[in-house]
C-alpha positions as CSV (number, residue, x, y, z in Angstrom):
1,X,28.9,45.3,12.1
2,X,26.8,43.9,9.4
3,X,27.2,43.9,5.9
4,X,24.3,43.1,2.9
5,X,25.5,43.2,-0.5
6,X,24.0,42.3,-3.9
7,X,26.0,42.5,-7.4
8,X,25.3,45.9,-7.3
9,X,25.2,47.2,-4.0
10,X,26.8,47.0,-1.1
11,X,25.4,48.5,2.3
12,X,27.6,48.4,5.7
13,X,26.0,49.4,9.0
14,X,28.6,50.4,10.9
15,X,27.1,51.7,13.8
16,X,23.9,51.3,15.0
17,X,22.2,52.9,18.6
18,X,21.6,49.9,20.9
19,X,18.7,51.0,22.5
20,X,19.7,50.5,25.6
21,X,19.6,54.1,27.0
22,X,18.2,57.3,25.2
23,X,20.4,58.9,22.9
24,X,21.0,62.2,21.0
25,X,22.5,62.6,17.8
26,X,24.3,59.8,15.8
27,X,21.6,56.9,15.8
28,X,23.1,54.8,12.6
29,X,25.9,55.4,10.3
30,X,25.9,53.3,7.2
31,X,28.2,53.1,4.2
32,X,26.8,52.6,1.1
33,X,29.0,51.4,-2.1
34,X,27.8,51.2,-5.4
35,X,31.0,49.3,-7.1
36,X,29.5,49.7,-11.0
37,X,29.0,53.5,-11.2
38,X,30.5,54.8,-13.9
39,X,32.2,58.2,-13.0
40,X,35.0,58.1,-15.2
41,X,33.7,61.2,-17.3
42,X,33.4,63.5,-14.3
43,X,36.4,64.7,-12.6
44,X,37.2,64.1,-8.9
45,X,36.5,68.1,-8.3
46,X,33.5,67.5,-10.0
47,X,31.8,64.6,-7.7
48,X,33.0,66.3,-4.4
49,X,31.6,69.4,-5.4
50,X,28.3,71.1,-3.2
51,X,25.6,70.3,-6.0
52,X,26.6,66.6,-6.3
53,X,26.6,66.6,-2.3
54,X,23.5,68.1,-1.8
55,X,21.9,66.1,-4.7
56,X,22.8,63.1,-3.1
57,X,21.9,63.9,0.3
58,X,18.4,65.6,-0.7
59,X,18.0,61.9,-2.7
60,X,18.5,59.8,0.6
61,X,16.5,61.9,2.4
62,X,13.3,60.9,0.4
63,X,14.6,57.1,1.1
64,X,14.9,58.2,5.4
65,X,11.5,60.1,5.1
66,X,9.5,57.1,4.1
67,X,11.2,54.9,6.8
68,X,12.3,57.0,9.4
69,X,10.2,60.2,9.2
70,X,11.2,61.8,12.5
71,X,15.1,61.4,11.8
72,X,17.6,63.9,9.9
73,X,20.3,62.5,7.7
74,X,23.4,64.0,6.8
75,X,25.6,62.2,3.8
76,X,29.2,62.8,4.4
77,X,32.5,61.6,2.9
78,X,30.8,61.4,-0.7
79,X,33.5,59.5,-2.7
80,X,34.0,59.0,-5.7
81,X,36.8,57.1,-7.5
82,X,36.9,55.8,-11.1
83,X,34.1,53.1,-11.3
84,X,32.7,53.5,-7.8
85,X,30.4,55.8,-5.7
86,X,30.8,55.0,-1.7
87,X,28.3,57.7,0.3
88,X,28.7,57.8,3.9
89,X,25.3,58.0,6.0
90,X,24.7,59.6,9.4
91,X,21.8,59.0,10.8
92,X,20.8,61.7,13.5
93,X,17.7,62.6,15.6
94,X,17.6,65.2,18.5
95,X,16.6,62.4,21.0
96,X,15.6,58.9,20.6
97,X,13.8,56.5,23.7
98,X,14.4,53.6,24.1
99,X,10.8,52.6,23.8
100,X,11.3,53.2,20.2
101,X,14.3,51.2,19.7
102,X,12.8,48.3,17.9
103,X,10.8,50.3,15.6
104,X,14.0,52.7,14.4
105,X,16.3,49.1,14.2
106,X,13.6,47.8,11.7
107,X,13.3,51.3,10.0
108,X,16.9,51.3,9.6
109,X,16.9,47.4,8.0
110,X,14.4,48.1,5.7
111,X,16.5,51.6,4.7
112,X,19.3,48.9,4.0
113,X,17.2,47.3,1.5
114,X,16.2,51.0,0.0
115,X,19.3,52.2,-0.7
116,X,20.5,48.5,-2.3
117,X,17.7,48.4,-4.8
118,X,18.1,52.3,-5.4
119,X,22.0,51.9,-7.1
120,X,20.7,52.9,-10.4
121,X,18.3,55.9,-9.2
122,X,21.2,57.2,-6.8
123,X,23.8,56.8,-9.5
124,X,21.2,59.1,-11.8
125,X,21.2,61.6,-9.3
126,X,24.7,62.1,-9.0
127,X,25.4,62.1,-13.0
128,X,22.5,65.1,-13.3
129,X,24.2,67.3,-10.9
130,X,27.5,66.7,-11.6
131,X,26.3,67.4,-15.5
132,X,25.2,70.2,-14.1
133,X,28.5,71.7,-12.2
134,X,30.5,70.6,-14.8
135,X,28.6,72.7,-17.2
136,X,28.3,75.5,-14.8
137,X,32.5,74.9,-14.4
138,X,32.4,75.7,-17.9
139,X,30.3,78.6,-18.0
140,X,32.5,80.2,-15.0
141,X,35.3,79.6,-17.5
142,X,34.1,81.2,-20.3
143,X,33.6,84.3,-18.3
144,X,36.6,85.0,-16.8
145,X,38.2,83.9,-20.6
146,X,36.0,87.0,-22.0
147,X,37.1,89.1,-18.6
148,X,40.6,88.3,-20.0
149,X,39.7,89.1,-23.2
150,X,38.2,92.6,-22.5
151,X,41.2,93.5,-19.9
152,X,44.0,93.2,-22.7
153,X,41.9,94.8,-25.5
154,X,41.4,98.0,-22.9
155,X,44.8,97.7,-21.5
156,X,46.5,97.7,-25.6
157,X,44.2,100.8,-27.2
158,X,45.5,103.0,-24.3
């Protein structure tokens, strides 16, 4: 549909409601590519994991709040690939009029120009959490190492 991209940022809407009749549900869906994110440190398991998800999706939430206050968002297909972050962006309400179109088109425009000049916040976002799972990968390894550990010195003094 319409694309708006900076050096940065690039931001697709791919769908958007055309007010012509009310509508439940899916009002916009936007993908939103951020081709200078550095995820090379992170693994793949890492970035899809649910604490990067939700991290991300609580983070564009804020951005939907302070445009589009009545809507829900849902972020699906985060994906991540070596020097890249693409998010996928539903858009949903429980029912929209059509009186209302032009105000939720411009909402959605001016949440294009958000999430462009928010690259380096949204990139922050996702290197705090996935910091954070891969530490907590770590931890969870460590455990079941001293599990291990424990389970052969009982099983050898027998």
């Amino acid at each position: 549909m319409e694309s708006y991209t900076d050096k940065t940022a690039e931001v697709e809407i791919v769908h958007l409601w055309d007010g012509r009749s009310e509508a439940t549900g899916e009002v916009a869906r936007l993908r939103v590519s951020y081709p200078e994110f550095e995820s090379l440190e992170y693994s793949e398991e890492i970035l899809s994991s649910w604490r990067v998800q939700l991290a991300v999706r609580e983070h564009l939430q804020e951005f939907v709040n302070r445009r589009l206050g009545e809507f829900s968002i849902s972020a699906q297909d985060v994906e991540v690939r070596p020097g890249s972050l693409t998010i996928g962006v539903i858009l949903a309400a429980a029912v929209v009029f059509v009186k209302d179109y032009p105000k939720i088109r411009e909402g959605v425009l001016q949440l294009v120009k958000d999430l462009r000049a928010a690259a380096e916040r949204i990139s922050a976002t996702v290197r705090g959490a996935a910091s954070e799972e891969k530490a907590e990968q770590e931890r969870e390894r460590e455990r079941e190492g001293k599990k291990k550990t424990q389970v052969q010195r009982s099983s050898g003094s027998g």
